[in-house]
Structures are given as C-alpha cells and as structure tokens.
MIMARLUM-281233 format. One record per residue (C-alpha): x, y, z. Coordinates in steps of 0.05 Angstrom, whole numbers, plus 5000, padded with zeros to 4 digits. Example, Ala and Ser with C-alpha at 12.3 -4.5 7.8 and 13.67 -1.06 7.14 Angstrom:
residues 2
524649105156527349795143
end
This chain:
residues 338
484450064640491849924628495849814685503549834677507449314727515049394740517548724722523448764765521648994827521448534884525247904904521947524864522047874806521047734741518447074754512747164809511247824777509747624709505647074739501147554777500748034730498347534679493347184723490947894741489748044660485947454660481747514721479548234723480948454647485349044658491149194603498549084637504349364605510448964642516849494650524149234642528748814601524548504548529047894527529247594602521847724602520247314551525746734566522746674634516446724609517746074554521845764606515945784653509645614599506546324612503746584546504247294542499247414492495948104507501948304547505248854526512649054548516949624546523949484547527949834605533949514613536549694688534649414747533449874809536049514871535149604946541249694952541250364911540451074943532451214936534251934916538251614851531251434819532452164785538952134760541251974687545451334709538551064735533651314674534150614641532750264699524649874696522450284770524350924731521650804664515450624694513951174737515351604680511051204627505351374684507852194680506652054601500651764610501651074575498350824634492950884693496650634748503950424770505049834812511949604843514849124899522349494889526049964939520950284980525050974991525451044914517650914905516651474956522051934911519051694840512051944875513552564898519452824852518152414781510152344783508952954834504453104891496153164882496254034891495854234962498253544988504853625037507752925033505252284995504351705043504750925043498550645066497149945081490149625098490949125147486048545178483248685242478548245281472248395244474848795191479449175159484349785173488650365149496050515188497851265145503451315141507250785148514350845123516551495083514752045130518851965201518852655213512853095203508753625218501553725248499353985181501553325149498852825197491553255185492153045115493752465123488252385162483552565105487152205050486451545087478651725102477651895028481251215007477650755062470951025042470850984965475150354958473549955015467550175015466450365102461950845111464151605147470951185176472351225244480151595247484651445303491551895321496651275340499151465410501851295475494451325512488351535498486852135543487652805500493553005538498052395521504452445471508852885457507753615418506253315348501352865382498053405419498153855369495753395314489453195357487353925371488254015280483653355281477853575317476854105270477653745208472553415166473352595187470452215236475452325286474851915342481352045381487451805408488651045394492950575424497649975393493749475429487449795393488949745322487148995311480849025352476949525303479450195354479550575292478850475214483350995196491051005246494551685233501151705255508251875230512551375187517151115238511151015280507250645233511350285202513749935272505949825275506549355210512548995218509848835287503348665260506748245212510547875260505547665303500747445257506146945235507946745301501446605314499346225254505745775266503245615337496945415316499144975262503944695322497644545369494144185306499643705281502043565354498242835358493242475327488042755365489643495360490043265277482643065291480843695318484044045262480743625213473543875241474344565233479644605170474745065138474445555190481945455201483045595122478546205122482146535181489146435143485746775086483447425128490247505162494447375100497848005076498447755013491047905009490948575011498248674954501549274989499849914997498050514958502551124959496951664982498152424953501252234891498252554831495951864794495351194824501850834851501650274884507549914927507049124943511248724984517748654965517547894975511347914928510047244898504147174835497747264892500847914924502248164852495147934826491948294889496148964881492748984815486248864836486449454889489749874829483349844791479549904851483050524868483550844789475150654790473551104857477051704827480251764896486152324869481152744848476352664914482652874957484553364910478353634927477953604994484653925009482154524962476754655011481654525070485455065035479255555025476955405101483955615126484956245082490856035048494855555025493854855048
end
C-alpha cells in the first residue's frame, strides 16, 4: 500500500511531517511517497539524522499556503504546488491514499473538483472521530459544508455509519442529528426536515442529539452541517485543553497534591492519551472518490504517524466502494437519482 504525504502541508511542515511519515513506514509497513520540493526535503532530512531510505519523493516545488484562495488549488499558477501535485498523483493512481495538514478549504476543492465525488454523493465531508467518555465518535460534517440540504445531511448520515462500522469497527452505529433539543419538533426547517429523511433511511438512527450529548456516548455518528460541526470541534478542542491544564494545576499545586498525582500517574497518563487529538491524526474527507485524509494543521510527527495509520485502515475496509454502494440503492429506493 503506498501512501503519498504532502510534505508541506501544515505548520510544521517539512520537518514534523517527514518525521511521521517515516516513523509510520517503519511501524505499519506502508510505501510513502513525500510530495514537494525535493532538495529541502532531503537538507532537512540530513540536517535532522532521518534516513530516507525507502522514501520516495516527487518533486513539486510550490507551497500551498493558508493564506491562498482554496478555489486556486485548480489553477495553472498553483499546479506546481506539493497539495496539488499530490492530489493529482492520487487521480493518476501513483498512490492509495492522500494525506495533508495544508489549507483545509483547498483539501475540500482538491476532493471534490481534482479527485471527484464517489457517484451519487452530493458533497464530500470532513469527518473527525473524537473521544467520548467510553468511546469514540463521529461529528459529519465538520467544516466544508455550512450550507446544505436535507438530502446531504441523509448522506452524510450514511457515509459516517459506513466509515464508523468498518474502520472503527462499532457495530450497526447509533446516528444522532446535532440540534437544539431533542424532541422531534426542535430546529429549524433543515433540522426538521433532515430528521423526517432519517427515519427512513438505512442507519441506526436514534434522533435528535444535543451539544451536551456528544461526549457522553448520545450518539456514535453527529450529523450536522459544517458550521455546526465544526463549532462542535473547536469547542471540544478547547475544553479538553482547559481541562487537562487544570488538572495538571491541582497536581503540581503542593507537595501533597504531587503525592496524589504520583499514585495514580498511570491512570492520569492513560486519560491524556484517550483525549489527545493527536491520536486520532485528522479527519477523513468522506465522499471523495479515493481516500483523502486531512490532519491537523499544527500536525507534529505523532498526528502525521496516526493520519497514516487511519489511511490504511480506511484503504483496507474498502469504505468508497461500501458507500458507493449504498447510495446506489438509496438511488434505486428513491426512483431516481440520488
């Protein structure tokens, strides 16, 4: 399985990339095929005493920045650039999966306009997995998409069941429609609309969900728009590092608390583990016709490493052609088009 890694993407990039995607050759055996400019690869690479044997690189010169317009990723002036040449190496074929921590907006565009859509699919989707208290959790979509349609949402809906079943492995996943209560009433029109297009749809739909709901297990699978879910994340985000800081606080605050903390590092240590995001690399860009997956764009070496391990996860389960299946019999059962 080759996997082909855009060496500039990220804010960290090249150094934390090439890192991760080295120890990721190592640890799980996949081929990686590092995108951009080959002479600064390999300088940072000496510089840093990272062999590179086994790596391969394609030279790509340009550098895609956050600061450039996500609809640029087609144009000419942007061809050379490593987030370009890579998703188009993936068109090609040259590899089985795409991962990047660059512009977001552009990894959506690359997705849907360079790579295309999985037939019958409306909109790709970001879609994190996240911690909750006793396990772990989908938010679909959760950044390209803020305005949508029923129709989309109901896909999403099934993409995200598809994904949570044959990567992370949850049997029939519970799916939840993010809202502002949990009565079938609640929301607006694409809220109530949405949950009367769920109820008829083949996933384990289990109803409206609240924000308060998503870390305690409510639902393994949160539909909702891309404005919507993305405010989910970054809030998500924010508290978990708010309240990792104020534990470390109570701990170091005196010699006794540093006794305490001393008794139960290991379960201390462990619980970092399940609520670092860094765990779980990013999130994979749902709908797209071949695997692409987005990390973090502060990605260091682990979140890089990780994002490769879900990418051959996700390339094993065969998950584009499971949804491609499932939204041809969406399309059959409605009569038309899906």
């Amino acid at each position: 399985m080759k996997i082909i890694v855009d060496a500039f993407g990220g804010d960290n990039a090249p150094l934390e990339i090439i890192k991760g995607a080295v120890d990721a050759k190592n640890e799980y055996g996949v081929d990686i095929l590092l995108v951009g400019a080959e002479e600064t690869i390999r300088k940072v690479a000496a510089d840093n005493q990272i062999s590179l044997d086994g790596i391969a690189i394609h030279h790509a010169p340009g550098v895609f920045t956050n600061n450039d317009s996500p609809s640029a990723i087609r144009t000419k002036a942007m061809a050379d650039t490593s987030l370009a040449t890579g998703f188009r190496l993936l068109k090609e074929g040259e590899g089985d999966a795409f991962v990047s921590a660059g512009n977001s907006g552009a990894i959506g565009a690359g997705s849907m306009f360079i790579v295309k859509r999985i037939k019958g699919v409306k909109r790709v989707a970001f879609a994190p997995v996240i911690p909750t208290v006793s396990g772990k959790a989908m938010v679909i979509d959760s950044g390209i998409n803020t305005d949508v349609r029923p129709a989309v949402l109901q896909q999403f809906a099934i993409m995200g069941s598809v994904y949570m079943n044959k990567v992370i492995g949850i049997k029939d996943p519970r799916v939840g429609l993010a809202n502002v209560g949990t009565e079938e009433h609640k929301g607006d029109e694409l809220r109530q609309e949405t949950y009367k297009l769920l109820q008829n749809t083949p996933v384990n739909f289990v109803g409206n969900i609240e924000g308060r709901d998503v870390p305690l297990d409510g639902a393994d699978v949160v539909v909702c728009d891309g404005f919507t879910g993305n405010m989910i994340i970054k809030t998500y985000e924010g508290v978990a590092l708010a309240l990792l800081g104020k534990i470390k606080g109570i701990f170091t605050k005196n010699l006794k608390n540093k006794i305490a903390a001393a008794l139960v590092l290991g379960d201390m240590k462990a619980f970092k583990k399940e609520m670092d995001l860094d765990e779980f690399g990013g999130t994979a860009v749902l709908g797209c016709s071949k695997p692409v997956f987005k990390a973090h764009g502060n990605a260091n070496a682990k979140t890089i490493k990780n994002a490769i391990r879900v990418c051959k996860d996700y390339v094993s389960a065969d998950i584009i052609a499971t949804v491609t299946d499932a939204m041809s019999k969406i399309s059959e059962a409605e009569g038309g088009e899906a």
